[in-house]
C-alpha positions as CSV (number, residue, x, y, z in Angstrom):
1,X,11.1,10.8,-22.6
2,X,8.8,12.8,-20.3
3,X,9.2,11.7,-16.9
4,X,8.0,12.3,-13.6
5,X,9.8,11.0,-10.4
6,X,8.0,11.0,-7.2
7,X,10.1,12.0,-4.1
8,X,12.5,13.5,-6.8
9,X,13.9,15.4,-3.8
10,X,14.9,12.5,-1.7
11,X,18.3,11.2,-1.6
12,X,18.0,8.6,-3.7
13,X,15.3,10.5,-5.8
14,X,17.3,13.4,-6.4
15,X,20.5,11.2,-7.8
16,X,18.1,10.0,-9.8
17,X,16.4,13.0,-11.2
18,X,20.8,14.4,-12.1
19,X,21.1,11.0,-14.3
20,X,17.5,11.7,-16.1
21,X,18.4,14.8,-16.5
22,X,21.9,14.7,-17.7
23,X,20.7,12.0,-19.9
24,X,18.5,14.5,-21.5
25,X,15.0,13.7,-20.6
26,X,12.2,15.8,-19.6
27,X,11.9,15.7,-16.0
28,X,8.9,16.2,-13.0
29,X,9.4,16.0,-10.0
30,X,6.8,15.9,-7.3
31,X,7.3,15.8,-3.7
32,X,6.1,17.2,-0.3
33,X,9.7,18.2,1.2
34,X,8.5,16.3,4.8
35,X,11.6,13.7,3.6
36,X,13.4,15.6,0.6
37,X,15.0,18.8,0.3
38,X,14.7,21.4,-2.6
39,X,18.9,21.8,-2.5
40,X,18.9,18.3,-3.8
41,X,17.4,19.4,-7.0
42,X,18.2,23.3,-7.4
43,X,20.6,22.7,-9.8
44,X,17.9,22.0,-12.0
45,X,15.2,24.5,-10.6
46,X,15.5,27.2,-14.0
47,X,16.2,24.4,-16.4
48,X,13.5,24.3,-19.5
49,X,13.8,20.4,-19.1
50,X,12.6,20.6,-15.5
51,X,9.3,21.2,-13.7
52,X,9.4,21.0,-9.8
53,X,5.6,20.9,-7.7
54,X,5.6,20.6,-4.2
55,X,2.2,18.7,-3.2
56,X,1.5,15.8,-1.3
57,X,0.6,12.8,-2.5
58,X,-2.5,11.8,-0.1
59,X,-4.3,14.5,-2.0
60,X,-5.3,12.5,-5.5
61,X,-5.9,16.4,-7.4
62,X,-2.0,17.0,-6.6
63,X,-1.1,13.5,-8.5
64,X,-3.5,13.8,-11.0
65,X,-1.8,17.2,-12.4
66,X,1.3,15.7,-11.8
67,X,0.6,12.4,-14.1
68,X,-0.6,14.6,-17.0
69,X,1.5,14.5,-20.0
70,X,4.4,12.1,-19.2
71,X,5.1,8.7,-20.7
72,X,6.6,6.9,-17.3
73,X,6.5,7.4,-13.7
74,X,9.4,6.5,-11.4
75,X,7.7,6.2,-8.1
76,X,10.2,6.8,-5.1
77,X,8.0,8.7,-3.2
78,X,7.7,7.0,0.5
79,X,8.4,6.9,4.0
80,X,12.3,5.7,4.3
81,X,12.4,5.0,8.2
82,X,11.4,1.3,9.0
83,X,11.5,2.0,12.3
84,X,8.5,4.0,12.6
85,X,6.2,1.0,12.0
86,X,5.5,-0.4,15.4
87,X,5.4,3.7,16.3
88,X,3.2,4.9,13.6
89,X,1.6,2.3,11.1
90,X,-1.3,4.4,10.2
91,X,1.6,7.0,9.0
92,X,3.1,4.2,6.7
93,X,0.1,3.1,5.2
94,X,-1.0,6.7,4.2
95,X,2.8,7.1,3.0
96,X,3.7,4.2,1.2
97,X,-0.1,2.4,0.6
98,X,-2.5,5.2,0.0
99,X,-0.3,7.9,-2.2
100,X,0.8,4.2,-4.4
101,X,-3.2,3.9,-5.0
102,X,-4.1,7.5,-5.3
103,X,-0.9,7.3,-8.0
104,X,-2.9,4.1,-9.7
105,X,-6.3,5.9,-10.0
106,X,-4.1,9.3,-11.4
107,X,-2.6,6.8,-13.9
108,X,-6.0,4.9,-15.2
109,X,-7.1,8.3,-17.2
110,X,-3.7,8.9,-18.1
111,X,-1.1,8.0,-20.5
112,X,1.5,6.7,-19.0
113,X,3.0,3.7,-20.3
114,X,5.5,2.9,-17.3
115,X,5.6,2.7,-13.4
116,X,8.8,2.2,-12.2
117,X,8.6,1.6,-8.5
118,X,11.3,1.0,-5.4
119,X,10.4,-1.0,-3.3
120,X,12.5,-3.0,-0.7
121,X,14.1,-6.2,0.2
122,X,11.8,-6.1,3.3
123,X,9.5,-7.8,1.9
124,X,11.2,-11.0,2.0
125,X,11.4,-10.9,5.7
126,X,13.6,-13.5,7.7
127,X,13.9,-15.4,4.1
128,X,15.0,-18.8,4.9
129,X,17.1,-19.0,1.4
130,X,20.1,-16.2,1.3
131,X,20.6,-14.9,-0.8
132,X,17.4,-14.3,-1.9
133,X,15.8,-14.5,-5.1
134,X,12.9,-12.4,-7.1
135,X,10.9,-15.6,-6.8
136,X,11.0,-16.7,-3.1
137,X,7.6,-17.2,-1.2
138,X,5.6,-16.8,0.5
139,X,6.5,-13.4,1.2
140,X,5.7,-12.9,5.0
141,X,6.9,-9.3,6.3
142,X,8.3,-9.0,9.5
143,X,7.8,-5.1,9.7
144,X,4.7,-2.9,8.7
145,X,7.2,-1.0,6.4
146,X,8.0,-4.2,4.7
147,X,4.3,-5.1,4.5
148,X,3.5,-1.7,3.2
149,X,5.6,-2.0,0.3
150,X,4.5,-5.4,-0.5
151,X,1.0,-4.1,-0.5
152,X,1.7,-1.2,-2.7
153,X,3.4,-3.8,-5.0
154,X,0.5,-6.2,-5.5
155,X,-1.7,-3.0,-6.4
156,X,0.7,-1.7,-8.9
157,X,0.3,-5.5,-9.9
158,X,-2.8,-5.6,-10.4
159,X,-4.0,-2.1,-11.7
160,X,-1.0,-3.0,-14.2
161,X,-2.9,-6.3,-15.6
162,X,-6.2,-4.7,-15.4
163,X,-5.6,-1.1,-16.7
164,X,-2.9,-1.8,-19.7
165,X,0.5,0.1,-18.6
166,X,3.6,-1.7,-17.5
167,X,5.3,-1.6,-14.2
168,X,8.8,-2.1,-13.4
169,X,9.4,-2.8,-9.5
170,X,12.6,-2.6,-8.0
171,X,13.6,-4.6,-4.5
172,X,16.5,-2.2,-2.9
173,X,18.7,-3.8,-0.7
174,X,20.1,-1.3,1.7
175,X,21.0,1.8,-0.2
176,X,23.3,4.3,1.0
177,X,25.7,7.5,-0.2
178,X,25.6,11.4,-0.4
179,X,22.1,13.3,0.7
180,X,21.0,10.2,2.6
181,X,19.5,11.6,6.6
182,X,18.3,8.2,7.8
183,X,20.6,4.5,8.3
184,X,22.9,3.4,10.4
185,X,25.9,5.4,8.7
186,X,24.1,8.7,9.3
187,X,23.0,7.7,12.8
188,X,26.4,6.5,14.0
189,X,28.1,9.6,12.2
190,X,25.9,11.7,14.3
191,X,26.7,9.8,17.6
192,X,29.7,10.3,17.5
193,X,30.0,13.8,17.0
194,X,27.9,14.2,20.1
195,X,29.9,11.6,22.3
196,X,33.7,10.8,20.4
197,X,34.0,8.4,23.1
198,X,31.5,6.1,23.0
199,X,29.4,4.5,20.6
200,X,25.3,3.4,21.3
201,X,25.2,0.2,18.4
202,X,21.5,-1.0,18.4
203,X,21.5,-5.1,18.5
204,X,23.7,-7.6,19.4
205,X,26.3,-5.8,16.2
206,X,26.2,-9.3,14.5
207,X,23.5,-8.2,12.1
208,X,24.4,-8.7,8.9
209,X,23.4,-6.9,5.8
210,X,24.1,-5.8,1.9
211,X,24.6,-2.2,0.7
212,X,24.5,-0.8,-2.4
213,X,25.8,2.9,-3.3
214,X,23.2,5.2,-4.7
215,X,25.5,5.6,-7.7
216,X,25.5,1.8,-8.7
217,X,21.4,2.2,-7.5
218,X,20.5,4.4,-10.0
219,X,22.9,3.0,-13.3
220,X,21.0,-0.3,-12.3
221,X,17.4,1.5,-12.3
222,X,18.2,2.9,-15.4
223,X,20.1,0.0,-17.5
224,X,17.3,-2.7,-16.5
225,X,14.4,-0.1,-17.3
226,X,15.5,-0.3,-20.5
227,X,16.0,-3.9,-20.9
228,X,12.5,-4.3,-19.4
229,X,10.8,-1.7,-22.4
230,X,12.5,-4.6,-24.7
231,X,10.7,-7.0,-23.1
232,X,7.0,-8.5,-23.5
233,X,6.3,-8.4,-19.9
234,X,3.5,-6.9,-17.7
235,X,4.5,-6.6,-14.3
236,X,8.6,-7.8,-13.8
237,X,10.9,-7.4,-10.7
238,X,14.6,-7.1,-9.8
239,X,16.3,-7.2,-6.6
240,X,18.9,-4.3,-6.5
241,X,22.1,-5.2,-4.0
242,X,25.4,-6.3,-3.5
243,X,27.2,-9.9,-3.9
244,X,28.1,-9.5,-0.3
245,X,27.2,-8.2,2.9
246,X,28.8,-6.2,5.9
247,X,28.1,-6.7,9.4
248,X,26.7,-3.7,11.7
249,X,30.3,-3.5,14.4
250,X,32.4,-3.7,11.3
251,X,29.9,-0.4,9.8
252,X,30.9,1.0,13.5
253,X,34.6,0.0,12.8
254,X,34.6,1.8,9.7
255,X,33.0,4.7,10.7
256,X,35.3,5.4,14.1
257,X,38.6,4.9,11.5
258,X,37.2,7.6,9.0
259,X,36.2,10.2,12.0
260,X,40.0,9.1,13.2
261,X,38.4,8.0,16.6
262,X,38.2,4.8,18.8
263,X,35.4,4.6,20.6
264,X,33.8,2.2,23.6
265,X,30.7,0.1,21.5
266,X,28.1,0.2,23.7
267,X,25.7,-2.8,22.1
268,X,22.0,-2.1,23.3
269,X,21.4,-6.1,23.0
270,X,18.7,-5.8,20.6
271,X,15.3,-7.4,20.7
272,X,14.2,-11.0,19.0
273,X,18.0,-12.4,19.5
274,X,20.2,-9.5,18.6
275,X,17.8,-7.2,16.2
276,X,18.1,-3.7,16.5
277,X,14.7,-3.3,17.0
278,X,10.8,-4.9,16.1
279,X,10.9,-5.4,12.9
280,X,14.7,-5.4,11.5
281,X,15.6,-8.4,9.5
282,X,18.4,-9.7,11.1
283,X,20.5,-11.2,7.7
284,X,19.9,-10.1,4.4
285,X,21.4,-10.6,1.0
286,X,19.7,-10.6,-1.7
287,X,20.6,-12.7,-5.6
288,X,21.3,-10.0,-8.2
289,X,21.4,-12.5,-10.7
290,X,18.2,-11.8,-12.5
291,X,20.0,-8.1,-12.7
292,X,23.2,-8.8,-13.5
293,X,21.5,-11.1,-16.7
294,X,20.5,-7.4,-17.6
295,X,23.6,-6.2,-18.1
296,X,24.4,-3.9,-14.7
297,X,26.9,-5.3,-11.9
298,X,27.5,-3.0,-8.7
299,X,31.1,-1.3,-9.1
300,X,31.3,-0.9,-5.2
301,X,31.2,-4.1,-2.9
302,X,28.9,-3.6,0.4
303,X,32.6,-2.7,2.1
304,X,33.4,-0.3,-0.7
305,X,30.3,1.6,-0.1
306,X,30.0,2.3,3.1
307,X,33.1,3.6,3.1
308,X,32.7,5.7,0.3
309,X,29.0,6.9,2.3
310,X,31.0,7.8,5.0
311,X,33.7,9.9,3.1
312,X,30.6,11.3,1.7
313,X,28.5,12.4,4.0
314,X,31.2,14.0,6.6
């Protein structure tokens, strides 16, 4: 296929682009650089197979050129940090909202056949059933980053049912592994090169999470892509994550072993009864049942990978 990937330059982006590409496809990749970074992809920078344009996606004649010519769009472009919600919420919506419509409107007069879109278990919120399936409701976000994904998804939704291409959207659980610069891993790995001694853990340390390796992220993307083209839907969605979840001290724990340090935890407290801060969802673990029907399982548990992230990205 001809493909264009959106944020191909991210972290998880750019994994992505080295499994289309090794797979043989013919790749696009468009992205802005204010998350992604060009060495991500310059392996692939004089390949035939491989077009690279830097533009930002708030500006619709950037995505229109962009969209020409390919048969399915794997959307990752977006704003990563949850964080910067109750900071910046106009910044989200223009990053996540606005380029995920300006996309739609490129796609209308187009001929794409497939969106593929990532977006995030923070939509589910504080779900009161864990794990958490595809079809729990009502959705009610507890962060603007997990309401602007939920918006972008019912437009993809929508322009899907009312313009005649099929969309494939992906909820990620927390995804981690080489080239990530945001997440607890990074944060606490760069911590602790600053002060070996000590340790600043947002939270209370009992939050308690799932992770999923980049690796296992993209197979799954991939393999269930597929099995969706098989099927006769419009609009379908799969949580992407792990069978189990880690807790944020035993992330600390592992990190301090790797760097071969033993630090003093420092535990801010956290907002909202032990969050890390406005917004974070305190538990989450999301059913992968609906993907593992598909034919992909994870090959790293949560405890696996973050392991594995921090071998990685020291």
């Amino acid at each position: 296929m001809r493909v264009l990937v959106t944020g191909g330059a991210g972290f998880i982006g750019s994994h992505l682009v080295d499994k289309l590409m090794e797979l043989g496809h013919s790749v696009r990749v468009l992205d802005d650089l204010s998350a992604g970074s060009l060495d991500n992809v310059r392996r692939w920078l004089e390949h035939e197979r491989f077009e690279f344009i830097r533009g930002d996606m708030r500006n619709l004649e950037v995505v229109e050129k962009a969209v020409k010519d390919v048969e399915a769009v794997f959307h990752l472009a977006a704003n990563p940090e949850v964080r910067i919600g109750s900071q910046s919420p106009e910044l989200l919506y223009e990053t996540n909202v606005l380029i995920t419509y300006n996309l739609l409107n490129a796609m209308r007069d187009s001929n794409v056949k497939y969106l593929v879109f990532t977006s995030s278990s923070t939509v589910y919120g504080d779900a009161d059933v864990i794990p958490t399936p595809e079809d729990y409701g009502p959705l009610e976000p507890i962060s603007v980053y997990g309401g602007a994904k939920l918006a972008a998804e019912a437009l993809i939704s929508g322009y899907a049912h009312t313009f005649g291409f099929r969309a494939l959207i992906f909820r990620l659980a927390n995804i981690i592994g080489e080239r990530s610069n945001h997440g607890v891993i990074y944060d606490f790995i760069n911590k602790l090169r600053k002060n070996p001694e000590e340790l600043e853990i947002l939270g209370d340390g009992t939050q308690r999470k799932s992770y999923l390796h980049v690796s296992d992220t993209v197979d799954g993307i991939l393999k269930i892509f597929e099995h969706f083209k098989k099927s006769n839907k419009t609009v379908d969605f799969y949580n992407l994550g792990n069978d189990d979840w880690i807790t944020v001290r035993e992330i600390a724990e592992i990190v301090s072993e790797e760097m071969g340090l033993k630090p003093v935890f420092k535990f801010t407290g956290g907002v909202d009864g032990g969050r890390g801060w406005k917004g974070d969802v305190k538990f989450m673990r999301l059913s992968i049942k609906k993907a593992k029907r598909s034919g992909w399982r994870p090959r790293l548990n949560s405890y696996e990978a973050v392991r594995k992230t921090v071998r990685e990205l020291l």
